[in-house]
N, C-alpha and C positions, 0 to 999 in steps of 0.2 A: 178619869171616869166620873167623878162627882161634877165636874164641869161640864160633862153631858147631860147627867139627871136632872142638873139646873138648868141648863137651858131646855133639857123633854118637857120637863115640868112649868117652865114659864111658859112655853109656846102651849100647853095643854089648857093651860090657864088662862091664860089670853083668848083663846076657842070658846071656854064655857064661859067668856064676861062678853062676848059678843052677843049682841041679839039682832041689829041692825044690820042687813044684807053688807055683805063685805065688798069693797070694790079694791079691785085688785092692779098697782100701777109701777110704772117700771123702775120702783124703788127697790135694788138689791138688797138692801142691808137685813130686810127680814126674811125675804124667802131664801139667801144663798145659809144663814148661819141657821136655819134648820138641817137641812140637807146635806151640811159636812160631815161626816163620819168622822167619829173621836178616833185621836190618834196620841201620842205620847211627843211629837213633835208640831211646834206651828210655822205654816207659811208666814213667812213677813214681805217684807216691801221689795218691788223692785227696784236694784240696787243699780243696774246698767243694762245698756244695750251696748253690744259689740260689734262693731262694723269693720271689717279687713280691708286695709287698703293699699293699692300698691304703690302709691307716692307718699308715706309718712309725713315728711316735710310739707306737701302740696298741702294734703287734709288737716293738717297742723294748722298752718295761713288761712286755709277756708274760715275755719271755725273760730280763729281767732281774728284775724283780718277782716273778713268779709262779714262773718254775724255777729261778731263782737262776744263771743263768749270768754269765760276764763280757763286756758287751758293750761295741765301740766304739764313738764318737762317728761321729756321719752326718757323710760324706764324697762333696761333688758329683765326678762323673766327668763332666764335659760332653761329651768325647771320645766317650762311649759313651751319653750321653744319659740318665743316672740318677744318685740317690744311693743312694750304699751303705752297711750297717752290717754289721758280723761278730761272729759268735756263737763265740765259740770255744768246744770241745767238748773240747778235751783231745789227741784222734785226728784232729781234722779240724774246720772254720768251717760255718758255716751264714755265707749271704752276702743280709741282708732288702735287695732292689730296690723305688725305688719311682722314677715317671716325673722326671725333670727336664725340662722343655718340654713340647709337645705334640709332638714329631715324634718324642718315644722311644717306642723298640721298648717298652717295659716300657708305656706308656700303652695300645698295642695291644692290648699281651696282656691288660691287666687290662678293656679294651672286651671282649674273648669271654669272659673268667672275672671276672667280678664281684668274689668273695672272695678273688682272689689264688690261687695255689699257686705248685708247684714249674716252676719255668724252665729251668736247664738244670745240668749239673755239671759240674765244672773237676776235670781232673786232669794233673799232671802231666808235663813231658817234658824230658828233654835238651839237646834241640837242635832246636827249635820249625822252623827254616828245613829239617831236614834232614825232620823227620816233613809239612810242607809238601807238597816234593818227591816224597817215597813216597806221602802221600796222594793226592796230582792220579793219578800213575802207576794208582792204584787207580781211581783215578775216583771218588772220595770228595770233594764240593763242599765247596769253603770258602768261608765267608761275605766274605771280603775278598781282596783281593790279596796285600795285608801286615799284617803283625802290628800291632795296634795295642797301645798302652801300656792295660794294663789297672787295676784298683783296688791291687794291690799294687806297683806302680809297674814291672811286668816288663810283656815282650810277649806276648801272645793273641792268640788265633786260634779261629771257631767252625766248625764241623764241622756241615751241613745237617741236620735232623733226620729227614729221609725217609731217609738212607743209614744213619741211626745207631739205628734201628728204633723211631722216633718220638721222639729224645729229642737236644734241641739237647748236643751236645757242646764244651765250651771247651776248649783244649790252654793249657797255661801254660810259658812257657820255668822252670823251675826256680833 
């Protein structure tokens, strides 16, 4: 809460040192951090993009063959029902899903999408149990109860995609 009154209060201050008409330009950084609403957990970085695919090996080559990335070895998540490989980018992983069993969610999605795509994106948080708690409060469904241990060996949690404007969202404890 006191990290909100500092920042009410700097942006208040900043308003009365103005005198000169304000021109207004598509720099984020000041008009997005007024407008967040305090909360007891923070959004951090995007961590990966997920993309399902149903050649493993194929998209494996792609990315390492073809664009020259550096890619890791396939790694089963049984817990979540896939294996995973990460593409690292530099700024951020690309995360290729492919089914492990038949009762993973990934086997689903690739039954409606044939060629694979993108699944869902993981970004960062804090304090996973605290962003929990504000989200239920919101009414924003979460896939689970509790966090389960995810591929980087932290706790996740997925965010419904009807509430997230069609697009499955992962929270990751950081």
């Amino acid at each position: 809460m006191a990290a909100c009154a500092r920042r009410a209060a700097a942006g208040i201050l900043s308003r009365l040192q103005t005198t000169a008409p304000r021109v207004w330009t598509l720099s984020m950084s000041h008009s997005l951090t007024q407008k967040v609403p305090c909360s007891l957990w923070k959004l951090g970085r995007l961590n990966h993009v997920a993309i399902a695919v149903p050649d493993l090996d194929k998209a494996q080559s792609f990315y390492k063959n073809v664009l020259g990335a550096q890619v890791s070895k396939t790694v089963p998540v049984p817990e979540h029902g896939v294996y995973t490989v990460f593409v690292e980018l530099g700024n951020t992983k690309l995360e290729l899903l492919h089914p492990l069993g038949e009762k993973s969610p990934i086997a689903a999605f690739l039954q409606k999408n044939k060629a694979g795509g993108m699944h869902h994106i993981c970004i960062e948080v804090d304090d996973i149990k605290a962003a929990m708690a504000e989200l239920k409060e919101k009414e924003i469904r979460i896939l689970s109860e509790e966090p389960k241990i995810g591929a980087h060996g932290k706790p996740v949690i997925f965010l419904h995609p009807k509430d997230c404007d069609g697009v499955l969202v992962e929270l990751e404890q950081a």
